[in-house]
N, C-alpha and C positions, 0 to 999 in steps of 0.2 A: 485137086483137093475138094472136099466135099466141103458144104457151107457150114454144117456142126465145128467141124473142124477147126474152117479159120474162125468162124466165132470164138471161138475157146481160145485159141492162140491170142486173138486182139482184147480177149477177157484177163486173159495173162498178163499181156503189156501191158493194158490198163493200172491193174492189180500193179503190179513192180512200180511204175509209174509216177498210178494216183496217191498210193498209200506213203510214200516216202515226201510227195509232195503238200498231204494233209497231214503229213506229222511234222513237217517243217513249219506249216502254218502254225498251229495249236504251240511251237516252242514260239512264233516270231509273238501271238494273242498271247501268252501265258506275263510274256517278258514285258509287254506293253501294260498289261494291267496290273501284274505284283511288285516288278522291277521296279518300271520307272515313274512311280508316282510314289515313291518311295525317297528320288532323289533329293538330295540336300540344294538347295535354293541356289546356292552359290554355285553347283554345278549349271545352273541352266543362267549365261548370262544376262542381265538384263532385266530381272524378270522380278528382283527386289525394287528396283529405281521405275517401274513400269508399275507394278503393286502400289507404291506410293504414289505414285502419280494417279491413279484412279480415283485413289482414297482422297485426296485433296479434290478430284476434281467430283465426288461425289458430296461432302463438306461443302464444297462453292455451291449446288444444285440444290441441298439442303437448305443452305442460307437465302437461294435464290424463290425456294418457294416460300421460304417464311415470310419475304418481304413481298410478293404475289399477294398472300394472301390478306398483309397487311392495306395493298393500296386495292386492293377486293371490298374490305371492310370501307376505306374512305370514301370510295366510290360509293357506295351503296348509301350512304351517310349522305354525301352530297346529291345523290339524285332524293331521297327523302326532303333535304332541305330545299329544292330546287320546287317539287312538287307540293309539299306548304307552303312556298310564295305562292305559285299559280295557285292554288285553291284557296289562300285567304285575298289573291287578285279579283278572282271571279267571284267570290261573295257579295252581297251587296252592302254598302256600309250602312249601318244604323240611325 
């Protein structure tokens, strides 16, 4: 056989092949993106009780920086108060 030939031939098989296996993908992406993000919650289990669990633990992180930022504020407070002793220490008295 001449090399035109099988070219063509394995362009063929290709073609029967590849095209029925990219239109099988494009149905598995079409299903993945319209389908199932469409699903109703309670078909995926777990995944309400997991949802809530988040939100609670996102709630606790919340609370956790408010009170960060409270002992931020004391802190700063106390080094101020810390640093007016030493500077009315080293003054000389009158």
């Amino acid at each position: 056989m001449e090399f035109e030939t099988v070219l063509k031939v394995m362009a063929i098989i290709a073609a029967g092949v590849g095209i029925p296996v990219a239109a099988y993908g494009a149905i598995v992406a079409i299903q993945a993106i319209w389908v199932h993000p469409h699903r109703k919650r309670q078909d995926m289990p777990g995944v309400a009780e997991e949802l809530e669990a988040l939100r609670a633990r996102i709630t606790d992180l919340e609370a956790q920086q408010q009170r960060v930022a409270e002992l931020e504020e004391r802190v700063d407070f106390a080094e101020r108060l810390l640093t007016q002793r030493r500077e009315a220490e080293r003054l000389p008295q009158e």
